[in-house]
PDB file of N, CA, C and O in Angstrom:
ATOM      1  N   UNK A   1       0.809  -1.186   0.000  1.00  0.00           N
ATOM      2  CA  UNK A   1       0.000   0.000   0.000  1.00  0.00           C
ATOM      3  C   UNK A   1       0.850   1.246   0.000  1.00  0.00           C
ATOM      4  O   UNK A   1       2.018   1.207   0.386  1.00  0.00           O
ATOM      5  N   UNK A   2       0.231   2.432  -0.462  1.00  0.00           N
ATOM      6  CA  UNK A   2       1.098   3.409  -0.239  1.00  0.00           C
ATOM      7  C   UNK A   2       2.252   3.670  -1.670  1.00  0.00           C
ATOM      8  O   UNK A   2       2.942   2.769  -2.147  1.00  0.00           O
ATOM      9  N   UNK A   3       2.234   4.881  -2.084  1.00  0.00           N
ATOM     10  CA  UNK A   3       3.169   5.312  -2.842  1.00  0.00           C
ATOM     11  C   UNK A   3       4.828   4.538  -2.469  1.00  0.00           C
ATOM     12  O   UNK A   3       5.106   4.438  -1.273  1.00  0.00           O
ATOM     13  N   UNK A   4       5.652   4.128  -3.297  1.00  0.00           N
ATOM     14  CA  UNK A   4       7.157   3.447  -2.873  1.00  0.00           C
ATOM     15  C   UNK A   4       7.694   3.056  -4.064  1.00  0.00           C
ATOM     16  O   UNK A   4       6.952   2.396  -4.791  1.00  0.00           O
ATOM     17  N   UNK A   5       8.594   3.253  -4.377  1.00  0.00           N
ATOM     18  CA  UNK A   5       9.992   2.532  -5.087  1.00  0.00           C
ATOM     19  C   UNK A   5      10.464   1.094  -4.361  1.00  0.00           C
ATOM     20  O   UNK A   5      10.711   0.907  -3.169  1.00  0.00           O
ATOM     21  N   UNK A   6      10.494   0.415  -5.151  1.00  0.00           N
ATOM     22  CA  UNK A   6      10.890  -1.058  -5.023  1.00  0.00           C
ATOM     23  C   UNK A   6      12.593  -0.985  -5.714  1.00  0.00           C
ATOM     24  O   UNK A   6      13.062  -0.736  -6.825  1.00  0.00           O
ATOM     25  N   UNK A   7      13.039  -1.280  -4.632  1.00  0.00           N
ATOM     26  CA  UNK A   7      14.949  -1.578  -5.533  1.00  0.00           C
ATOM     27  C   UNK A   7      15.138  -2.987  -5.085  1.00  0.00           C
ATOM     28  O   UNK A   7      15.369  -3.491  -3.987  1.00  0.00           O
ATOM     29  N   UNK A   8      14.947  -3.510  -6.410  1.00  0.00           N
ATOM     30  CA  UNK A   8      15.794  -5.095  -6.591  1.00  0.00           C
ATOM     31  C   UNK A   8      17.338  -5.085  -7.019  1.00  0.00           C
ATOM     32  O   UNK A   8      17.986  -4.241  -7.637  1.00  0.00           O
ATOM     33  N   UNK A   9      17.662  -6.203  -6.525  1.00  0.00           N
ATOM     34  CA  UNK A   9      19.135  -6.734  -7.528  1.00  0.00           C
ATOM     35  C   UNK A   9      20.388  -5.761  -6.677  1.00  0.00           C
ATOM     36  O   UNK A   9      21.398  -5.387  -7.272  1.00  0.00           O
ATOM     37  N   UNK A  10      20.178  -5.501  -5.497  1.00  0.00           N
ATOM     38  CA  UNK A  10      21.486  -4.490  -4.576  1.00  0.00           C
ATOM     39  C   UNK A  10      22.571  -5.201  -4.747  1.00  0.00           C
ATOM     40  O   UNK A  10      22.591  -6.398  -5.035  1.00  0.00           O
ATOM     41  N   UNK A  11      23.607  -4.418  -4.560  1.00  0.00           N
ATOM     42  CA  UNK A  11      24.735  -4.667  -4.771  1.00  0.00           C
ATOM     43  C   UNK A  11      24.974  -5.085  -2.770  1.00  0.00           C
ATOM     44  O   UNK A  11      25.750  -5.911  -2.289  1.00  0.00           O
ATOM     45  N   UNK A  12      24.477  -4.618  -2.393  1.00  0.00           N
ATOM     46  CA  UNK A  12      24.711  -4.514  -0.595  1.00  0.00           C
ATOM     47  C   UNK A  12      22.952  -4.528  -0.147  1.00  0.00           C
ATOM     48  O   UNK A  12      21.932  -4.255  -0.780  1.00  0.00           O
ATOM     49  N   UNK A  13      23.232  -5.021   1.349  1.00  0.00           N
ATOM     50  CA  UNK A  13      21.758  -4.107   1.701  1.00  0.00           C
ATOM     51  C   UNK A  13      21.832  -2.903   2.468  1.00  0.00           C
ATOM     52  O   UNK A  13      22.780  -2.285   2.953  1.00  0.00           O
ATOM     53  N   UNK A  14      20.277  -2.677   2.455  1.00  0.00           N
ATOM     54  CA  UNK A  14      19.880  -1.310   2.935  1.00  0.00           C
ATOM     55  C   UNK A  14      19.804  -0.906   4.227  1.00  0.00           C
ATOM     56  O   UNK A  14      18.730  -1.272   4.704  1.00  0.00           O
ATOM     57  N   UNK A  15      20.523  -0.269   5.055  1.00  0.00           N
ATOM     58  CA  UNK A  15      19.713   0.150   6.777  1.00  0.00           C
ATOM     59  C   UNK A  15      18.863   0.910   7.224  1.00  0.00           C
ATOM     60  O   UNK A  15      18.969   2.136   7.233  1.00  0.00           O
ATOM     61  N   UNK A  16      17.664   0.092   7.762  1.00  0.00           N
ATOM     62  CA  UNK A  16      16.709   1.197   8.046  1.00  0.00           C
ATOM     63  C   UNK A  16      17.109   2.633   8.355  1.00  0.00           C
ATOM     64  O   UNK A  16      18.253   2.724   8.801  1.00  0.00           O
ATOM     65  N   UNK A  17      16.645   3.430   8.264  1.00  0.00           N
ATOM     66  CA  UNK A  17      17.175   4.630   8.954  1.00  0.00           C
ATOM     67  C   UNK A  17      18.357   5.346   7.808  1.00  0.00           C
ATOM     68  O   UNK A  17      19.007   6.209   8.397  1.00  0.00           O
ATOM     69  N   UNK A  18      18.541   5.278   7.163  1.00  0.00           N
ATOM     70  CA  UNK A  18      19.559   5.385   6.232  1.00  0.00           C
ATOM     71  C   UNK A  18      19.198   6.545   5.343  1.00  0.00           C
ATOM     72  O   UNK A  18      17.975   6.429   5.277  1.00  0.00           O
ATOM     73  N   UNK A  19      19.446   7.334   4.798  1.00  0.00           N
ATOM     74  CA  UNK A  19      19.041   7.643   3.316  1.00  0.00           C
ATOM     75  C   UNK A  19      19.687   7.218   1.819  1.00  0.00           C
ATOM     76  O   UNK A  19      20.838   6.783   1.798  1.00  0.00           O
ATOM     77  N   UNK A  20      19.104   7.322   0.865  1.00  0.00           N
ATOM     78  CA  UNK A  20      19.714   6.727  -0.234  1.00  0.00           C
ATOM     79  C   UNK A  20      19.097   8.190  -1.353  1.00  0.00           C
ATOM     80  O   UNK A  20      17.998   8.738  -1.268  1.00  0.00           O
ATOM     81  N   UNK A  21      20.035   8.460  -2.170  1.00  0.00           N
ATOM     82  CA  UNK A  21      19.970   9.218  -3.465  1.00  0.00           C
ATOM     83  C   UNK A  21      19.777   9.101  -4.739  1.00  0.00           C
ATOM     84  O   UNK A  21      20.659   9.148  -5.596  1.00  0.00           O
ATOM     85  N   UNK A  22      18.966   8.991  -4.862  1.00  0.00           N
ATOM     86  CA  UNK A  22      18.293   8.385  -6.637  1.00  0.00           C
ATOM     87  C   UNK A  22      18.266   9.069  -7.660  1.00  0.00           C
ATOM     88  O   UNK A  22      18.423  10.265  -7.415  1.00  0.00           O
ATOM     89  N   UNK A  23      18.119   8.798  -8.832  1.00  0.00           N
ATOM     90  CA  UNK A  23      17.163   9.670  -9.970  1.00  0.00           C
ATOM     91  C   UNK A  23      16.404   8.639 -10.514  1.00  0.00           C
ATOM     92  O   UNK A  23      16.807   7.527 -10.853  1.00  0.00           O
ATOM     93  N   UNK A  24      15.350   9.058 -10.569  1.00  0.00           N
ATOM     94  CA  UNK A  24      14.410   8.523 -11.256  1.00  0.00           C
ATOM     95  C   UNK A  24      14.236   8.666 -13.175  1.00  0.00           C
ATOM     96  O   UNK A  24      13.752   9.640 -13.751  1.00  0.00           O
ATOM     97  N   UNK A  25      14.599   7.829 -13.618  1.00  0.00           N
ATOM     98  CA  UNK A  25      14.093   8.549 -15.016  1.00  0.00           C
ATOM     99  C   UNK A  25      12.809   7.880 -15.754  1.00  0.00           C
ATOM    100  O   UNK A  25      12.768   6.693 -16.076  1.00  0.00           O
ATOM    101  N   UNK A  26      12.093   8.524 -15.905  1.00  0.00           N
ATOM    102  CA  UNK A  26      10.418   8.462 -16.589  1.00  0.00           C
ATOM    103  C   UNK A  26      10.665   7.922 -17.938  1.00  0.00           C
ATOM    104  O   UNK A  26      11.745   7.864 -18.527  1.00  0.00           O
ATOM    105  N   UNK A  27       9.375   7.494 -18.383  1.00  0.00           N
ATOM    106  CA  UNK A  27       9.560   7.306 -19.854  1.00  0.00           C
ATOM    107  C   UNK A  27       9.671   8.224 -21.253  1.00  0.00           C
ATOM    108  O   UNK A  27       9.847   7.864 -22.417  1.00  0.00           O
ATOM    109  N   UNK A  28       9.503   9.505 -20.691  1.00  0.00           N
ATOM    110  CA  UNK A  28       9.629  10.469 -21.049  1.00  0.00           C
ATOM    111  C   UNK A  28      10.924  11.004 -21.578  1.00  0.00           C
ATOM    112  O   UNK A  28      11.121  11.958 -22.331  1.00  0.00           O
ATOM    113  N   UNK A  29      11.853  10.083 -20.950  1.00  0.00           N
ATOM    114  CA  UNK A  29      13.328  11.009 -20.379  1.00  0.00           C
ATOM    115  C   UNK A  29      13.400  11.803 -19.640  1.00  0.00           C
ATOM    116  O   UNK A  29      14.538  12.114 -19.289  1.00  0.00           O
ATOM    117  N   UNK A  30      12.181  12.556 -19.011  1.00  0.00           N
ATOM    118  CA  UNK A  30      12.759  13.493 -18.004  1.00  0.00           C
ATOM    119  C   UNK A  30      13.206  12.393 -16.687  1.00  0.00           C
ATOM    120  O   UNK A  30      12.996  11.184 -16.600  1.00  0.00           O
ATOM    121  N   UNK A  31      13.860  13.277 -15.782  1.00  0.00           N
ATOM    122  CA  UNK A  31      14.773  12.290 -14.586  1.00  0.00           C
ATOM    123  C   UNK A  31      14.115  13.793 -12.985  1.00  0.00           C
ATOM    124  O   UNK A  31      13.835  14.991 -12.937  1.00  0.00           O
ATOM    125  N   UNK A  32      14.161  13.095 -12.427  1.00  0.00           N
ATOM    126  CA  UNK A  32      14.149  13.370 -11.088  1.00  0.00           C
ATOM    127  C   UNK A  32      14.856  13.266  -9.830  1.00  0.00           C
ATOM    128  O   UNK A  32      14.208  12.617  -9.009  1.00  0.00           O
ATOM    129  N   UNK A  33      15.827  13.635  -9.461  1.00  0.00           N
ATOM    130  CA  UNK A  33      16.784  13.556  -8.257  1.00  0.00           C
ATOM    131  C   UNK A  33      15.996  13.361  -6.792  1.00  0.00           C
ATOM    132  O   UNK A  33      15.552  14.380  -6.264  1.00  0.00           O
ATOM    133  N   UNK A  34      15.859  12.385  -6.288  1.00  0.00           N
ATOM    134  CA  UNK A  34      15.194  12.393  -4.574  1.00  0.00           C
ATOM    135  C   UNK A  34      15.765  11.611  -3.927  1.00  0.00           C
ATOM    136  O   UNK A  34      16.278  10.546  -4.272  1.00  0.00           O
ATOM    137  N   UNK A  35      15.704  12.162  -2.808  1.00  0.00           N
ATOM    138  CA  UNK A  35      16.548  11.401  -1.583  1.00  0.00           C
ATOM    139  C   UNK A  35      15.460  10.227  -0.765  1.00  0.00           C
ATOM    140  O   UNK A  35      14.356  10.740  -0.577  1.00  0.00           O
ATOM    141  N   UNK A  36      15.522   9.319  -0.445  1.00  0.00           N
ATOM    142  CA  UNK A  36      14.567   8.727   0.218  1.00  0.00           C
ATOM    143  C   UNK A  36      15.213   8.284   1.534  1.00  0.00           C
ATOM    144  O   UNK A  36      16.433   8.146   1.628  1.00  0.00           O
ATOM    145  N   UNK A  37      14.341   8.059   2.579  1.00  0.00           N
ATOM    146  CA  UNK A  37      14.375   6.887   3.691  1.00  0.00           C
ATOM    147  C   UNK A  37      14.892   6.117   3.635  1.00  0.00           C
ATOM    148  O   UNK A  37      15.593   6.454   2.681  1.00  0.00           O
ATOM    149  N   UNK A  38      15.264   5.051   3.922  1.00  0.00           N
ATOM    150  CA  UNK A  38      15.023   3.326   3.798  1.00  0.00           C
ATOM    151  C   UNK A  38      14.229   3.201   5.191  1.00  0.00           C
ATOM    152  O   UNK A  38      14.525   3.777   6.238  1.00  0.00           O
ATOM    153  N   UNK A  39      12.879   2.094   4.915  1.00  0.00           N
ATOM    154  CA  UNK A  39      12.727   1.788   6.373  1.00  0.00           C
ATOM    155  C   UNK A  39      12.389   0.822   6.954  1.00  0.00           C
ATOM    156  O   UNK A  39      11.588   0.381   6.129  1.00  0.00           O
ATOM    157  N   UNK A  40      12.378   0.186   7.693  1.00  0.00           N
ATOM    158  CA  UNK A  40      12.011  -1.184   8.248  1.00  0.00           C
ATOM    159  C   UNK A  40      10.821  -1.617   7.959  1.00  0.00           C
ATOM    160  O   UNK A  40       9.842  -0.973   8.334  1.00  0.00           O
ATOM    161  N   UNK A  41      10.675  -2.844   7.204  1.00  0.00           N
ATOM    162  CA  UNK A  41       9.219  -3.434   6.708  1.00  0.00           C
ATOM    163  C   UNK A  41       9.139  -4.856   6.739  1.00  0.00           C
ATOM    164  O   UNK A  41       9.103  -5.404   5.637  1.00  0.00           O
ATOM    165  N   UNK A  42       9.110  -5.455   7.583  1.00  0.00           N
ATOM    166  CA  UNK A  42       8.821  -6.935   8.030  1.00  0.00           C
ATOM    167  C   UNK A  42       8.421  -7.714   6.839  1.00  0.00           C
ATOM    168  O   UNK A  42       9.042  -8.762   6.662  1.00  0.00           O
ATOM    169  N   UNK A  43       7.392  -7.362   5.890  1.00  0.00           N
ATOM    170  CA  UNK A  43       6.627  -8.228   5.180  1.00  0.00           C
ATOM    171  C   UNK A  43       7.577  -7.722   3.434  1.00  0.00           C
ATOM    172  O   UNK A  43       7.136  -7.649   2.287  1.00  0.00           O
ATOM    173  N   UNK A  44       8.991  -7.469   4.009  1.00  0.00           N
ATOM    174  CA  UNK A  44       9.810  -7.033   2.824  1.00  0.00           C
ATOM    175  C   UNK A  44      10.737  -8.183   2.511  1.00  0.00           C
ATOM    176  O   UNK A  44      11.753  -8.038   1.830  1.00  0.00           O
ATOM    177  N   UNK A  45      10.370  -9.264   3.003  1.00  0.00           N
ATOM    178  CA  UNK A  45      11.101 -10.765   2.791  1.00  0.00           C
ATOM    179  C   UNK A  45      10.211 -11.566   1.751  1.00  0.00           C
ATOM    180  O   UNK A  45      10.046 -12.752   1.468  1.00  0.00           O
ATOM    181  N   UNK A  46       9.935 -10.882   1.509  1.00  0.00           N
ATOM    182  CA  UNK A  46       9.107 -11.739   0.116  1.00  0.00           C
ATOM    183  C   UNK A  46      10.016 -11.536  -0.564  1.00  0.00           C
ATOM    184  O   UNK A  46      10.923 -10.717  -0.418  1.00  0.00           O
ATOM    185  N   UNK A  47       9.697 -12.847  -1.985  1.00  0.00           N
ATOM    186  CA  UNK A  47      10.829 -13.145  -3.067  1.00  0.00           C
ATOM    187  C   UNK A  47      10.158 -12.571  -4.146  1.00  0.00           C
ATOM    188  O   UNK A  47       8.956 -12.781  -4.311  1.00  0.00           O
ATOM    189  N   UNK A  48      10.800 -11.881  -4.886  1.00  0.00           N
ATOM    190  CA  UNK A  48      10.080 -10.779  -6.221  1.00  0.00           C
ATOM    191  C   UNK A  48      11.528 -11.342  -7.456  1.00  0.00           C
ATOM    192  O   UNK A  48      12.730 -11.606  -7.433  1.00  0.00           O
ATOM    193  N   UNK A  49      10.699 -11.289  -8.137  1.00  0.00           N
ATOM    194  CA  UNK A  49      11.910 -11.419  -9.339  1.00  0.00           C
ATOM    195  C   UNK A  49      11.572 -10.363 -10.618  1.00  0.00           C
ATOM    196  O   UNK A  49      10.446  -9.938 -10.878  1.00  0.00           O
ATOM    197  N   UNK A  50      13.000  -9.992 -11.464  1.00  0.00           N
ATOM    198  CA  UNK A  50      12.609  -8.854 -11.931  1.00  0.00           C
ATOM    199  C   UNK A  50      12.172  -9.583 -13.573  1.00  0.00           C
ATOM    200  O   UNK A  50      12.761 -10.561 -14.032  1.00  0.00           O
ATOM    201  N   UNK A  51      11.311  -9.036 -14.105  1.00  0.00           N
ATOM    202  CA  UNK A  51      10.936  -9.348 -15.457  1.00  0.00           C
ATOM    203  C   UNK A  51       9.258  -9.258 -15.638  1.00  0.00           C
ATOM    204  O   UNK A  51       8.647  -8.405 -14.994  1.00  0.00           O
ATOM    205  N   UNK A  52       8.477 -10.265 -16.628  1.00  0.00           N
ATOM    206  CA  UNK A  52       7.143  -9.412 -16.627  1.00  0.00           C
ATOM    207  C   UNK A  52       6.182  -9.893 -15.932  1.00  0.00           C
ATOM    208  O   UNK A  52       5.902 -11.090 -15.860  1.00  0.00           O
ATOM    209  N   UNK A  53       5.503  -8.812 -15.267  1.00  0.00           N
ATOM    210  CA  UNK A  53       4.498  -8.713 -14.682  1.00  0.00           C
ATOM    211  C   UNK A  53       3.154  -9.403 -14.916  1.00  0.00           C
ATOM    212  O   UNK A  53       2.497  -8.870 -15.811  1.00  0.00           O
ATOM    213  N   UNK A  54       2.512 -10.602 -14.249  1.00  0.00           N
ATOM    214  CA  UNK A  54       1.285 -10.745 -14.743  1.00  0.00           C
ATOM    215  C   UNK A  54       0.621 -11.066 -13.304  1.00  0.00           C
ATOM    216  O   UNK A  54       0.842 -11.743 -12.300  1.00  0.00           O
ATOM    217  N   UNK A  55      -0.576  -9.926 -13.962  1.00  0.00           N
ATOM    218  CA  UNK A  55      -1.707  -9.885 -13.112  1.00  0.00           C
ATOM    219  C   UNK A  55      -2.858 -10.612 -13.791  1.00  0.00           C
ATOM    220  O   UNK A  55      -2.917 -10.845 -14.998  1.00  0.00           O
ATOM    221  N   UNK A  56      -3.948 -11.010 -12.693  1.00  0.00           N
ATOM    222  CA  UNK A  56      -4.944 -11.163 -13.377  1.00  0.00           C
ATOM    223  C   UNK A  56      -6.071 -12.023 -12.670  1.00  0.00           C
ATOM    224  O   UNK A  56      -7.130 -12.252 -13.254  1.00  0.00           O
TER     225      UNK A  56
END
């Protein structure tokens, strides 16, 4: 729930409490610079793999 960026495939992990520095780039090409959080999320041990999406 809730607006969030999902980062798969780290090179390291993340510490709660931390910040991390991004850009975002759209499909557009425009890009966006934001700093985020990282934060503790229990139900963030789920296994996700990256490729296509099916809902349904």
């Amino acid at each position: 729930g809730g607006d969030h960026l999902m980062l798969m495939e780290l090179a390291k992990p993340l510490e709660p409490g931390a910040d991390v520095s991004l850009t975002v780039t759209f499909e557009d090409g425009s890009t966006m610079a934001i700093t985020a959080q990282i934060r503790d999320f229990a139900g963030g041990n789920e296994s996700y793999s990256p490729g296509p999406h099916r809902h349904g």
